[in-house]
C-alpha positions in Angstrom: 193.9 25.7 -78.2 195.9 22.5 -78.7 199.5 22.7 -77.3 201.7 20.4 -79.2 201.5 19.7 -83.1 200.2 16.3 -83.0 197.3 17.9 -80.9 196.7 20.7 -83.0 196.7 18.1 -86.2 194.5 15.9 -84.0 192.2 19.1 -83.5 192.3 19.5 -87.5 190.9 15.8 -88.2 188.6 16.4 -85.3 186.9 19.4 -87.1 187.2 17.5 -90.8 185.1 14.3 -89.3 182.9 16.0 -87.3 181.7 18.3 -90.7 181.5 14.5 -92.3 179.9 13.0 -89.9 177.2 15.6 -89.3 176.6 15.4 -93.0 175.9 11.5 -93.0 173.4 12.2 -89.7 171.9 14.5 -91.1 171.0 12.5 -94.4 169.6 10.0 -92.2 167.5 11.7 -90.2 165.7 12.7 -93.6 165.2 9.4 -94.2 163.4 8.8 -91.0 161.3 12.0 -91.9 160.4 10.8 -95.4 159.4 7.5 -93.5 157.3 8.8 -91.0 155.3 10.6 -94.1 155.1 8.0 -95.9 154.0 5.6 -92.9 151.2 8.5 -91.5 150.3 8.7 -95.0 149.4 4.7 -95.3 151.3 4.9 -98.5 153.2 1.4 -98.5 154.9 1.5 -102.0 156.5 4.6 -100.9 157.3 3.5 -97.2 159.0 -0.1 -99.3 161.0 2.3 -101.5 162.6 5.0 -98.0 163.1 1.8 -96.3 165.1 0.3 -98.9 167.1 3.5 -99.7 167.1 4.0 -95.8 168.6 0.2 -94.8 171.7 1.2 -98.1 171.9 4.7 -95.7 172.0 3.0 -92.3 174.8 0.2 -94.1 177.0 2.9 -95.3 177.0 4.7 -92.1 178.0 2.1 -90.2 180.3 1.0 -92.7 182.3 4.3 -92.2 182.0 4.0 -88.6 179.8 7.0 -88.3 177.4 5.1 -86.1 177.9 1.4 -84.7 177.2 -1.8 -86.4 174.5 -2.5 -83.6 172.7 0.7 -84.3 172.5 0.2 -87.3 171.2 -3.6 -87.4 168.9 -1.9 -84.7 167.3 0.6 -86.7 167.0 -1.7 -89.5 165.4 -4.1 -87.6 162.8 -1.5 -86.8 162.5 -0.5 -89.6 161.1 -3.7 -90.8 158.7 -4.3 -87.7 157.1 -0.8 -89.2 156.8 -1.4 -92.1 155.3 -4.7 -91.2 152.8 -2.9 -89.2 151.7 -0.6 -91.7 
């Protein structure tokens, strides 16, 4: 357990992020699902549609720092080579 009071309100913030954080992951890991589907599926309107609301996803998260700017523009970038491809 933390020691001091700044550590043990540092401890606090830690948990509150993390529950956030996990929460914004999580959402876009559904996306990747509902992409895979739609991809397997050869269903392009659909696959048009996740990416869109997927890229807004992946922009938001970075935007809150819950993953890097790079990781995002990655995934995006990806994201358009499959959808290319399909």
């Amino acid at each position: 357990m933390p020691t001091t009071t700044a550590a043990a309100k540092a401890y606090r913030q830690n948990i509150k992020a993390r529950a956030r954080n996990t929460g914004v992951k999580n959402k876009l890991k559904k996306f990747q699902v509902r992409l895979r589907k739609a991809l397997t599926a050869k269903n392009k309107a659909e696959a048009t549609l996740v990416v869109k609301e997927y890229s807004r996803a992946l922009d938001k998260a970075a935007q809150k720092k819950v993953i890097s700017r790079n990781t995002a523009g990655r995934k995006k970038s990806r994201l358009a080579a499959a959808l290319r491809r399909a």
